[in-house]
N, CA, C and O of each residue as an XYZ file, in Angstrom:
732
protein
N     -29.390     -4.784     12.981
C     -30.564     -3.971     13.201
C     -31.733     -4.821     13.658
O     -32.641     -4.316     14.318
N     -31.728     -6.286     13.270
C     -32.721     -6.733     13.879
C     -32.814     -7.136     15.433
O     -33.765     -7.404     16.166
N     -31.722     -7.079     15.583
C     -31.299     -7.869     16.992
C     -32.262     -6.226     17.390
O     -33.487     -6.167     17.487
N     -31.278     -5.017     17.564
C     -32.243     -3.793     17.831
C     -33.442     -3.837     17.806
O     -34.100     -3.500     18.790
N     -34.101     -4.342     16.470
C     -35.439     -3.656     16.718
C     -36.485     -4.868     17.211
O     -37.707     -4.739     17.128
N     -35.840     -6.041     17.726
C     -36.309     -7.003     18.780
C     -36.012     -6.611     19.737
O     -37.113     -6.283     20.181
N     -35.066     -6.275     20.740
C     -34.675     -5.179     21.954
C     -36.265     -4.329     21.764
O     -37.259     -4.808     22.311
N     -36.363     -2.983     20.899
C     -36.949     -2.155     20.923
C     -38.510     -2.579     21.241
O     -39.234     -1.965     22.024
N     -38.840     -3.590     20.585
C     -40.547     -4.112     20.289
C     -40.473     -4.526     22.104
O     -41.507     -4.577     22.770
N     -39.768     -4.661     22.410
C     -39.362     -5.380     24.007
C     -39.736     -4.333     25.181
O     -40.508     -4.330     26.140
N     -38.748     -3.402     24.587
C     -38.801     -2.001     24.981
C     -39.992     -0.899     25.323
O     -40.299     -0.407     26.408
N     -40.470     -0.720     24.191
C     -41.988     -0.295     23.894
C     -43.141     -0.623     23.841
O     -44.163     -0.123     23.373
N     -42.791     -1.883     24.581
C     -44.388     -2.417     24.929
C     -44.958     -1.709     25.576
O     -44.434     -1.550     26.678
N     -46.140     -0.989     25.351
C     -47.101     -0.038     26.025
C     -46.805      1.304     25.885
O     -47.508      1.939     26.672
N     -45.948      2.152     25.118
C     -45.592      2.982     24.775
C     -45.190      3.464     23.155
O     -45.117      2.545     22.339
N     -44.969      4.654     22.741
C     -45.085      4.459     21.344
C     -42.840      5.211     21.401
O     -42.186      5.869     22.210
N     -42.574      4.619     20.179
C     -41.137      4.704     20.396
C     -41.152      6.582     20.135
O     -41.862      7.376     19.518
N     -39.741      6.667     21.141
C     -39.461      8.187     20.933
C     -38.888      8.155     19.857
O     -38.708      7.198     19.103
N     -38.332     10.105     19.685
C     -37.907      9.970     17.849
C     -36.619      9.406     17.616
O     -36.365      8.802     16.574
N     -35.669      9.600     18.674
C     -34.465      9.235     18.216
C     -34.433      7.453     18.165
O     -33.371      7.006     17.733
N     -35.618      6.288     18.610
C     -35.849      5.183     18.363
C     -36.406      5.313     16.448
O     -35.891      4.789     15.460
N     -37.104      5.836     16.513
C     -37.787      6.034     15.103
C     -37.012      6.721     13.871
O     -37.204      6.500     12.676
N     -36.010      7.683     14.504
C     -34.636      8.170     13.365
C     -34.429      6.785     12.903
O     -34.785      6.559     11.746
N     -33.873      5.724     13.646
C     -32.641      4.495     13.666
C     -33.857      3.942     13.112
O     -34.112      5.002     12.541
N     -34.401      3.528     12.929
C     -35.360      2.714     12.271
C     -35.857      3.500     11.031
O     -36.449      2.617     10.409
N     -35.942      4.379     10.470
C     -36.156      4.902      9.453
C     -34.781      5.098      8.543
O     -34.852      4.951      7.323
N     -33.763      5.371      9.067
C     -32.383      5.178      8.694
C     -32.358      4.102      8.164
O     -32.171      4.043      6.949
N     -32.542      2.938      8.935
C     -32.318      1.487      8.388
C     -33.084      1.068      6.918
O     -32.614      0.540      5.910
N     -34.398      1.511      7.220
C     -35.564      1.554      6.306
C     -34.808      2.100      4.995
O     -35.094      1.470      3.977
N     -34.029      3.004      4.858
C     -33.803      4.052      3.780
C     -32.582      3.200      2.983
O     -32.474      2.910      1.792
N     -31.815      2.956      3.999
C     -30.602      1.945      3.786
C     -30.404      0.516      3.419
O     -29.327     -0.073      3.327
N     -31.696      0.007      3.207
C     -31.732     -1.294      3.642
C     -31.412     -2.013      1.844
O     -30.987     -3.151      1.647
N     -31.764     -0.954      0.693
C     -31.728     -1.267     -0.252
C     -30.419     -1.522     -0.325
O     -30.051     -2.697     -0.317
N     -29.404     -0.382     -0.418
C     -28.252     -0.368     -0.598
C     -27.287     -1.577      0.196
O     -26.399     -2.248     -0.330
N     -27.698     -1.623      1.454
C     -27.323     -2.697      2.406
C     -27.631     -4.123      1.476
O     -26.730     -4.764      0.935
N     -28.749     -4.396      1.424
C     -29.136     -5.607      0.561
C     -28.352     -5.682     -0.969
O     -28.319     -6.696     -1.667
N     -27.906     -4.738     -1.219
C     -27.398     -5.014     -2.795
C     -25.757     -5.179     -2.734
O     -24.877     -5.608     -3.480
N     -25.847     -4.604     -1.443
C     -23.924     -4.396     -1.079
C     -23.786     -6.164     -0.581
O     -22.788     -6.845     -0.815
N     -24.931     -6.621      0.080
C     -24.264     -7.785      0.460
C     -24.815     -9.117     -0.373
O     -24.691    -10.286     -0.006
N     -25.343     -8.723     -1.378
C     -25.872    -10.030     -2.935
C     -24.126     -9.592     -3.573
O     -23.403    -10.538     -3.885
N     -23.614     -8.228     -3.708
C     -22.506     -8.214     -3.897
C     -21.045     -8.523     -3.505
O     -20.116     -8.549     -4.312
N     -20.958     -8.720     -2.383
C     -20.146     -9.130     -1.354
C     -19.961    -10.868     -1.747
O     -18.843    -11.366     -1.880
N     -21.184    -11.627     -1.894
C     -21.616    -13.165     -1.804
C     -20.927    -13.530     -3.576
O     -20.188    -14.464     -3.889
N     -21.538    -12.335     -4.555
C     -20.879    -12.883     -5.939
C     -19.500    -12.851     -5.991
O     -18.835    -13.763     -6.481
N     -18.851    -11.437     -5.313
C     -17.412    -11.910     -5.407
C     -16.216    -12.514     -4.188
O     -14.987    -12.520     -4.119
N     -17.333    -12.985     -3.331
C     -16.355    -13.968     -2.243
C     -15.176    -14.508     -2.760
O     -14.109    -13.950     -2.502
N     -15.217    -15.684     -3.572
C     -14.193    -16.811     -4.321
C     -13.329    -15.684     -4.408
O     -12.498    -15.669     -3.499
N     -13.231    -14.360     -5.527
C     -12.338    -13.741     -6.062
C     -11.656    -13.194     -5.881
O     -10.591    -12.952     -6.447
N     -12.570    -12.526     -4.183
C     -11.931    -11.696     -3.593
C     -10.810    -12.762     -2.456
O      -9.666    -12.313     -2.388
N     -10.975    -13.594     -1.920
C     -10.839    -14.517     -1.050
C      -9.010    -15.879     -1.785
O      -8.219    -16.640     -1.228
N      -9.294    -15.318     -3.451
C      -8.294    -15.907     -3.980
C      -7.630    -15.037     -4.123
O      -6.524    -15.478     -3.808
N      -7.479    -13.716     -4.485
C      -6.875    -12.785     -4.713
C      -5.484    -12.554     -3.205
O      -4.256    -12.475     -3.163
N      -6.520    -12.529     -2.281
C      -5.956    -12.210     -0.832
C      -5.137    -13.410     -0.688
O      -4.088    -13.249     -0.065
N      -5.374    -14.487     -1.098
C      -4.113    -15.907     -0.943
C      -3.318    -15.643     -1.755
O      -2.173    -15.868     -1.362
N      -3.403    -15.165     -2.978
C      -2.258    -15.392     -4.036
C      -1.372    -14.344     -3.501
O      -0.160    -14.548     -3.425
N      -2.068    -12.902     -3.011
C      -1.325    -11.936     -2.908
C      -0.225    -12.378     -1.145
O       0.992    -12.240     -1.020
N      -1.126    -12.847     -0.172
C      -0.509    -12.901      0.342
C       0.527    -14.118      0.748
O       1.266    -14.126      1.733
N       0.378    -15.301     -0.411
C       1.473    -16.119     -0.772
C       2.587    -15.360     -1.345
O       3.657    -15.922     -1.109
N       2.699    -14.338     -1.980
C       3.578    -13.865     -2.802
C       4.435    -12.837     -2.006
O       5.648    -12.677     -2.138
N       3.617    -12.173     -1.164
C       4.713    -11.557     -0.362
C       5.202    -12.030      1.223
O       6.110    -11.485      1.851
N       4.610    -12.844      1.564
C       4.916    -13.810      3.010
C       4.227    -14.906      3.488
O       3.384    -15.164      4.347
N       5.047    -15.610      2.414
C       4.608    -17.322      2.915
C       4.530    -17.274      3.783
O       3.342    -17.290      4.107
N       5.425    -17.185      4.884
C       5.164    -17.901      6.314
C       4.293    -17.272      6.793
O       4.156    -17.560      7.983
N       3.398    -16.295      6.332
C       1.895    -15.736      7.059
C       0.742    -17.662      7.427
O      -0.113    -18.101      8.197
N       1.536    -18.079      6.295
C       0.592    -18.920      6.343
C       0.953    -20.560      7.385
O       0.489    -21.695      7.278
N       1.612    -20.173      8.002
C       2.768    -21.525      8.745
C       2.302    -21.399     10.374
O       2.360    -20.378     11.058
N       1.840    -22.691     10.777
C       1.963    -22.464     12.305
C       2.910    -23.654     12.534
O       2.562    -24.835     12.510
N       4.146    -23.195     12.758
C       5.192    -24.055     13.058
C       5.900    -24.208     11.943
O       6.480    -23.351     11.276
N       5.766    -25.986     11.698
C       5.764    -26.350     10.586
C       4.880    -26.621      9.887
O       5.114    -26.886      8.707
N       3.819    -26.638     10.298
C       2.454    -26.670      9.141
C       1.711    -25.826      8.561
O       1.607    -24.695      9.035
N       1.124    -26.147      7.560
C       0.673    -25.323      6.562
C      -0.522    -24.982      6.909
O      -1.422    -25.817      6.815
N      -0.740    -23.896      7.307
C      -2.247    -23.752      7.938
C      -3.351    -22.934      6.986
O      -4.459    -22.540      7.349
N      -2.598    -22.753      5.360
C      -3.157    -22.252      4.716
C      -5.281    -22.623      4.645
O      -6.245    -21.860      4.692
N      -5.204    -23.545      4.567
C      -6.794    -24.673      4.555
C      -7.882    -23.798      6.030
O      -9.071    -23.478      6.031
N      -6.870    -23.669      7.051
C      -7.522    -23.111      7.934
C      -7.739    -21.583      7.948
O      -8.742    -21.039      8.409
N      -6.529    -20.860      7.307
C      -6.910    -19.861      6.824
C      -8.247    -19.291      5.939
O      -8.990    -18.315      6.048
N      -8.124    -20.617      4.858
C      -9.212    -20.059      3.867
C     -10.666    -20.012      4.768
O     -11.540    -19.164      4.591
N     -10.724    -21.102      5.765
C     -12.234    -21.439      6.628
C     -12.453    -20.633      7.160
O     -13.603    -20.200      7.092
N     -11.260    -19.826      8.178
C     -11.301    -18.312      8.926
C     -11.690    -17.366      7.912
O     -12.838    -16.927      7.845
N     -11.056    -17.142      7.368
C     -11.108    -15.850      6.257
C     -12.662    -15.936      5.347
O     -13.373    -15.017      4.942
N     -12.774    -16.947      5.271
C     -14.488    -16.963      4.630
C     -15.603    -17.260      5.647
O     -16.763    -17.150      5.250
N     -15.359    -17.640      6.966
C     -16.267    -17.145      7.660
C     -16.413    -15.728      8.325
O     -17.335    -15.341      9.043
N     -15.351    -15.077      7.942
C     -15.448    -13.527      8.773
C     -15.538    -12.589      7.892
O     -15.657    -11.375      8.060
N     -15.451    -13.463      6.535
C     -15.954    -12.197      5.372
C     -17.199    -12.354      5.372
O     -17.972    -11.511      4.918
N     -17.653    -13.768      6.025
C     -19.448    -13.985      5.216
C     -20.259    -13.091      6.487
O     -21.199    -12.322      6.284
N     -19.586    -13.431      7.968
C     -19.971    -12.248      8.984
C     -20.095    -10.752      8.915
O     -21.103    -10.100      9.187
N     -18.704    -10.212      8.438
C     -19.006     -9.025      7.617
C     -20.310     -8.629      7.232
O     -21.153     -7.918      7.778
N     -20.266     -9.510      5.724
C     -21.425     -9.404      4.694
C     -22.661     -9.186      5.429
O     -23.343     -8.169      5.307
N     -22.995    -10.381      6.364
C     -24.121    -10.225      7.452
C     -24.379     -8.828      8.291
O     -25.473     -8.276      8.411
N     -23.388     -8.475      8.728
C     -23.306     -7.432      9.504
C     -23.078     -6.224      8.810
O     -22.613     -5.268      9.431
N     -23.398     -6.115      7.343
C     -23.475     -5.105      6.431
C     -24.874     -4.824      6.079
O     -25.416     -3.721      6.002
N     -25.636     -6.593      5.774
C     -27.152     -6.626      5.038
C     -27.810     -6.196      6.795
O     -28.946     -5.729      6.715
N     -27.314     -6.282      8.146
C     -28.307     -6.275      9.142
C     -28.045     -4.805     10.390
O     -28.546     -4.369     11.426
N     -26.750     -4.445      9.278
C     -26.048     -3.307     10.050
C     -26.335     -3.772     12.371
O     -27.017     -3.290     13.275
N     -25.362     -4.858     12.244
C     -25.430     -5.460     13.430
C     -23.965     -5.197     13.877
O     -23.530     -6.313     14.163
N     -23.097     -4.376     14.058
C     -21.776     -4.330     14.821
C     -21.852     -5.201     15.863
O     -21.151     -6.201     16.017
N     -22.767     -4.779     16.615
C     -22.742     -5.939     17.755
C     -22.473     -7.489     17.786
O     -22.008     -8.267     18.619
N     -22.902     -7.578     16.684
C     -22.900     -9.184     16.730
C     -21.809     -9.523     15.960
O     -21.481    -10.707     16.039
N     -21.090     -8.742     15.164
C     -19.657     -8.987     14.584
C     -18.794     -9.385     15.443
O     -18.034    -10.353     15.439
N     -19.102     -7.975     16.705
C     -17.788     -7.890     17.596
C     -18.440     -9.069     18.246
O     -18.205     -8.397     19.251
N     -18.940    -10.001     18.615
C     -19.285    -10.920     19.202
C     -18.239    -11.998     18.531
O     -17.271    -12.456     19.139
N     -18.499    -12.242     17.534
C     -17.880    -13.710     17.204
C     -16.091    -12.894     16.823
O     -15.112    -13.555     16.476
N     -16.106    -11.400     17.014
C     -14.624    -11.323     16.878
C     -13.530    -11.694     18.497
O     -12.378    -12.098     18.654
N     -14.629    -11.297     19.421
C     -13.977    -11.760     20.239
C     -13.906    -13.100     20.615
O     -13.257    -13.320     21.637
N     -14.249    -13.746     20.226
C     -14.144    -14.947     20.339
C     -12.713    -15.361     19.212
O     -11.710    -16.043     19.426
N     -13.060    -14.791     18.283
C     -11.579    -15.342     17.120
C     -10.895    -14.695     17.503
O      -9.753    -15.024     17.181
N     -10.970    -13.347     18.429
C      -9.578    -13.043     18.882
C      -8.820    -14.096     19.816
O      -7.647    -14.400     19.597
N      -9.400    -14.518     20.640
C      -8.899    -15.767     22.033
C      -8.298    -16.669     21.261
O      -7.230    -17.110     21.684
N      -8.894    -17.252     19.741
C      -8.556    -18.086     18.698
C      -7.018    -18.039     18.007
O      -6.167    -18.928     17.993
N      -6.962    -16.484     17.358
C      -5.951    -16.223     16.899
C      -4.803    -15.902     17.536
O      -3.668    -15.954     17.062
N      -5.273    -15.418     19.112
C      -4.182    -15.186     19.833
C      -3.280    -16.408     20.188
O      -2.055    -16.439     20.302
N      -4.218    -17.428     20.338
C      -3.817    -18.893     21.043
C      -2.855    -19.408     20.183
O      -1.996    -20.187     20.595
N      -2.924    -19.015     18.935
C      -2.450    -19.501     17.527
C      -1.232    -18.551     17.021
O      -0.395    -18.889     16.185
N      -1.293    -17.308     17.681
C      -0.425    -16.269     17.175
C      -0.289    -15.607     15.670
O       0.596    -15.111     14.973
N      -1.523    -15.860     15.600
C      -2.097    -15.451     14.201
C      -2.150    -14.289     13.876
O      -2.228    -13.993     12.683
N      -2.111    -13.057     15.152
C      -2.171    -11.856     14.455
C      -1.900    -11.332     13.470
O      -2.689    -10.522     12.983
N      -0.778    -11.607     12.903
C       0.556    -11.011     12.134
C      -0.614    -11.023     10.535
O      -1.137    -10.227      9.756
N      -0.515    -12.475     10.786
C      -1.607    -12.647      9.612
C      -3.259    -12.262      9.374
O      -3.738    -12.107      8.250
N      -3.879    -12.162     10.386
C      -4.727    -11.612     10.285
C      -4.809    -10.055     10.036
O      -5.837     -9.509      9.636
N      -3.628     -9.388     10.311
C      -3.684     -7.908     10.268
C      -2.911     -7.727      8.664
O      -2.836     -6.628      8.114
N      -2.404     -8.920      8.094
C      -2.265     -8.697      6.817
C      -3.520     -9.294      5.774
O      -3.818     -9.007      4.614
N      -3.951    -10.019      6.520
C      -5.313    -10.186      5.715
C      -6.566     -9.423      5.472
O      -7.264     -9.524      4.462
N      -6.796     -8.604      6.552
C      -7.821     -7.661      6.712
C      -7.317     -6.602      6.171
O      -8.075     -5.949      5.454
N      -5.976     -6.150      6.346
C      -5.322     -4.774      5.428
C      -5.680     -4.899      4.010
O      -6.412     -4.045      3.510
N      -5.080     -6.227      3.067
C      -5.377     -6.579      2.102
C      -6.924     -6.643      1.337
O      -7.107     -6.321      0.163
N      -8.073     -7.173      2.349
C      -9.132     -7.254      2.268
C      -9.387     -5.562      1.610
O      -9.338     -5.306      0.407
N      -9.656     -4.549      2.689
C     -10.263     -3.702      2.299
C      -9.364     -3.160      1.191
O      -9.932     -2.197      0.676
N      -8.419     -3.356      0.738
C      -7.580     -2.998     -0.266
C      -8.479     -3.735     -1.708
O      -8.799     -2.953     -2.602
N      -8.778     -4.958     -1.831
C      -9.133     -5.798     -2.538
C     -10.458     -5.696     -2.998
O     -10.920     -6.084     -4.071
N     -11.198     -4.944     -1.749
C     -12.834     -4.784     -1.907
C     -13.020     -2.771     -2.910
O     -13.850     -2.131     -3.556
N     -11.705     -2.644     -2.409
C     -11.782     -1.143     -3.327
C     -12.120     -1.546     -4.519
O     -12.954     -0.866     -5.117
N     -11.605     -2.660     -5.120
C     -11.830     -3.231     -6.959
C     -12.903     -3.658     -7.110
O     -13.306     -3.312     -8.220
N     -13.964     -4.526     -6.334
C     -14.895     -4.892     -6.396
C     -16.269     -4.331     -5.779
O     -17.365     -4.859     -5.968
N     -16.017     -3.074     -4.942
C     -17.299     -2.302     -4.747
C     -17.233     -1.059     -5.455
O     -16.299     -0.871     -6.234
N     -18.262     -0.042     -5.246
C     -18.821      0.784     -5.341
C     -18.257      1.780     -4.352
O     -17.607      1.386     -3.384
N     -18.508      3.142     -4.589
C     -17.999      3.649     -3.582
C     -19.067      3.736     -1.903
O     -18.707      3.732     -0.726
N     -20.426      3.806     -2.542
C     -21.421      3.709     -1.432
C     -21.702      2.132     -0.797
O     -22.633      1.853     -0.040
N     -20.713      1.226     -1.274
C     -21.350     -0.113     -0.919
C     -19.542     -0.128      0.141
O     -19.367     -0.752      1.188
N     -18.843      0.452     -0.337
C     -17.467      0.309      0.240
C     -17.698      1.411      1.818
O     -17.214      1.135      2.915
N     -18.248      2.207      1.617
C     -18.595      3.337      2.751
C     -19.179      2.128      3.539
O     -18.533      1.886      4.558
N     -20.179      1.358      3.331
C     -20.701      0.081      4.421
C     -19.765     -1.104      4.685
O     -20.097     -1.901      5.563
N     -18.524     -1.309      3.945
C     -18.237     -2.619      4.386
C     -16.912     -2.111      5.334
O     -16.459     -2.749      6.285
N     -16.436     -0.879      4.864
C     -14.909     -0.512      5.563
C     -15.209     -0.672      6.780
O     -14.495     -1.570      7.226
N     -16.233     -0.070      7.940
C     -15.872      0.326      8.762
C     -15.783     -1.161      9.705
O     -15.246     -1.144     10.813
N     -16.394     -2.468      9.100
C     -16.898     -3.520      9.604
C     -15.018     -3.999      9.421
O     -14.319     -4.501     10.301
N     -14.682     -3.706      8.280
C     -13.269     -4.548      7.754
C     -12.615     -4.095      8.449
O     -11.778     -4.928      8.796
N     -12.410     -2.769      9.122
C     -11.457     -2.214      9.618
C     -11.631     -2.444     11.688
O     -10.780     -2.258     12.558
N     -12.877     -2.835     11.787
C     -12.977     -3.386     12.649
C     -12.392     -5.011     13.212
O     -11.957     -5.368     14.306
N     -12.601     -5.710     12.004
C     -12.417     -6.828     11.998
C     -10.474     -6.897     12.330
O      -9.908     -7.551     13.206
N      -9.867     -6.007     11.317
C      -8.335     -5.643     11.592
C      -8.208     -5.002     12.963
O      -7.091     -5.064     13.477
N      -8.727     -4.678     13.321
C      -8.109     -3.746     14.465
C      -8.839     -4.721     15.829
O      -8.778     -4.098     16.889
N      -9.340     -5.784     15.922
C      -9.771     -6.478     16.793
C      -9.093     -8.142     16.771
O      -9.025     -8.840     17.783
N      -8.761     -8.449     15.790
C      -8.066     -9.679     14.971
C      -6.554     -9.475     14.355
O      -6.074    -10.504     13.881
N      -5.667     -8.195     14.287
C      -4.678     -7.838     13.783
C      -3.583     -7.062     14.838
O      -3.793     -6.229     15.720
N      -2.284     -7.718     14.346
C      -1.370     -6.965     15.411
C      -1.295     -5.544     15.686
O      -1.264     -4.959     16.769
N      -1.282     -5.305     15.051
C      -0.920     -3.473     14.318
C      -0.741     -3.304     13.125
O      -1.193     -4.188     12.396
N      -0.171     -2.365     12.604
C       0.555     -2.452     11.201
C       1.493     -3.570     10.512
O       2.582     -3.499      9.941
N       0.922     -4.259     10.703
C       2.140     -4.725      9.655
C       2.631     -5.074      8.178
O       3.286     -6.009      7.716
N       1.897     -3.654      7.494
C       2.276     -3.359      6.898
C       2.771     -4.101      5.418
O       3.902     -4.158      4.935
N       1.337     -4.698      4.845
C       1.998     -5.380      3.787
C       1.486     -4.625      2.581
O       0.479     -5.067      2.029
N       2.149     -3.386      2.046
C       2.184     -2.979      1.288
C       1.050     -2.564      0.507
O       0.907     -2.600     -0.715
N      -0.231     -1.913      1.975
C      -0.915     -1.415      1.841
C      -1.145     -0.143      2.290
O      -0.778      0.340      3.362
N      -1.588      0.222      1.669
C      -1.520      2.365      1.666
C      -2.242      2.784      0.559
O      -2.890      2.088     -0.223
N      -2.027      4.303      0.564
C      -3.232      5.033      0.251
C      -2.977      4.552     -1.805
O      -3.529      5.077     -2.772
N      -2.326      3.826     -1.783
C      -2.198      3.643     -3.424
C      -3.437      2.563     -4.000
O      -3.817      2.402     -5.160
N      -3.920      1.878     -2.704
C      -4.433      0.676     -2.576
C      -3.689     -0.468     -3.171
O      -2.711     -0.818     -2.510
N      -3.907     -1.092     -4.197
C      -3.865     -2.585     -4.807
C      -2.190     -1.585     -5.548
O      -1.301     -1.657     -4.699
N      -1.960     -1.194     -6.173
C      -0.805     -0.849     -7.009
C       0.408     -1.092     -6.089
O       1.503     -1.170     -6.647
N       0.367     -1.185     -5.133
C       2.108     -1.516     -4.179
C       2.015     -3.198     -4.510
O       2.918     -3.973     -4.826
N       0.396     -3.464     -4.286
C       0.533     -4.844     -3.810
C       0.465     -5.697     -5.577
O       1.124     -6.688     -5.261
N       0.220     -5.868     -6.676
C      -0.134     -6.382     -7.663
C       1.116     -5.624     -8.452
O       1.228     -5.846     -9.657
N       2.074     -4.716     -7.785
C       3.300     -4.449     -8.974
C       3.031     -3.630     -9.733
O       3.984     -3.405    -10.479
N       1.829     -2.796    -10.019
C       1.367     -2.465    -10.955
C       1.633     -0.785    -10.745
O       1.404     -0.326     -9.626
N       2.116      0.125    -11.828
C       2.594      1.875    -11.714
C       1.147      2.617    -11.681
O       1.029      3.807    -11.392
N       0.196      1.870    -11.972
C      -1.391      2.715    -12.024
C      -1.911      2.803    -10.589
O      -2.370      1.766    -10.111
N      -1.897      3.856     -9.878
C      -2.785      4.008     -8.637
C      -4.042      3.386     -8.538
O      -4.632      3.149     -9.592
N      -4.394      3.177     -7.814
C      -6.098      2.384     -7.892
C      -7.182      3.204     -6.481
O      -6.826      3.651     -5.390
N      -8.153      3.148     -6.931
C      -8.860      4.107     -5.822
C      -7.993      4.288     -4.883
O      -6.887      3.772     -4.721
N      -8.930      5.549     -3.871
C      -8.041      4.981     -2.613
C      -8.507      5.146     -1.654
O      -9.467      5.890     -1.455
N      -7.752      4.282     -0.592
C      -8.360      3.647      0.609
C      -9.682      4.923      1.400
O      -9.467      6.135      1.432
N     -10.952      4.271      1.946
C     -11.452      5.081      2.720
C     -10.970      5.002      4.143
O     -11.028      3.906      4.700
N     -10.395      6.274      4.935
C      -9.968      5.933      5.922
C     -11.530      6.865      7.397
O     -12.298      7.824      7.334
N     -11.258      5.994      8.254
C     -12.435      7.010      8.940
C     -11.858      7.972      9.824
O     -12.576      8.786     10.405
């Protein structure tokens, strides 16, 4: 939103903004609490959420984590915590734009690497993982960014035992756990 409302001040020099400029800016205004608390929340449970997604996805496909013969787990964790902390950013600044910016760029990355497979099990997992640790109004802001991030960084389905049960396919467990917001 800031990138926007630097555009806009750009924009409206010498003019006063129309309403549908002033909706989006009052929107933001209204949101900005929730935005700000979703992403102080996002930052406390990084580590947990970020270990959770390794253990889980050590447990059902090591070789997510293999380029070749090497263990590319280390590079995983650096990817995976810089595109959650982007997220987070692009939650507190409601900036899509600038997400999809550095996603296309990790797409050229992951493609080069053939990483999809894993990235589309990491981001599946993610919003699976963030069901336990948000809210339902703080999860309404981070899905659509997570599900972006999968569908720009991820093969397709592949399907690691995520569905509408959320976390219960994946942790073994017979108790359903929220479930997924889909858009």
């Amino acid at each position: 939103m800031l990138s926007k409302t630097l555009a806009l001040t750009q924009q409206f020099e010498g003019r006063y903004l129309r309403d549908s400029e002033l909706d989006s800016l009052a929107r933001y205004a209204r949101e900005l609490e929730i935005r700000t608390q979703t992403y102080q929340r996002l930052q406390v449970v990084e580590a947990e959420v970020i270990a959770v997604l390794e253990s889980t996805i050590q447990k059902r496909d090591p070789s997510l984590f293999l380029y070749g013969r090497e263990d590319a787990t280390q590079k995983w964790r650096r990817d995976t915590r810089l595109t959650y902390r982007l997220i987070a950013k692009a939650v507190l600044l409601d900036d899509a734009e600038g997400l999809e910016s550095f996603l296309l760029w990790m797409q050229t990355v992951m493609r080069a690497f053939r990483a999809q497979r894993c990235c589309d099990a990491t981001y599946a997992l993610l919003e699976a993982v963030l069901l336990q640790q948000l809210r339902e109004t703080e999860l309404a802001l981070v899905a659509p960014f997570v599900r972006s991030v999968r569908q720009t960084l991820g093969a397709g389905s592949y399907g690691l035992a995520v569905s509408n049960q959320g976390l219960a396919q994946i942790d073994g467990s017979d108790t359903p756990q929220k479930q997924l917001i889909h858009s």
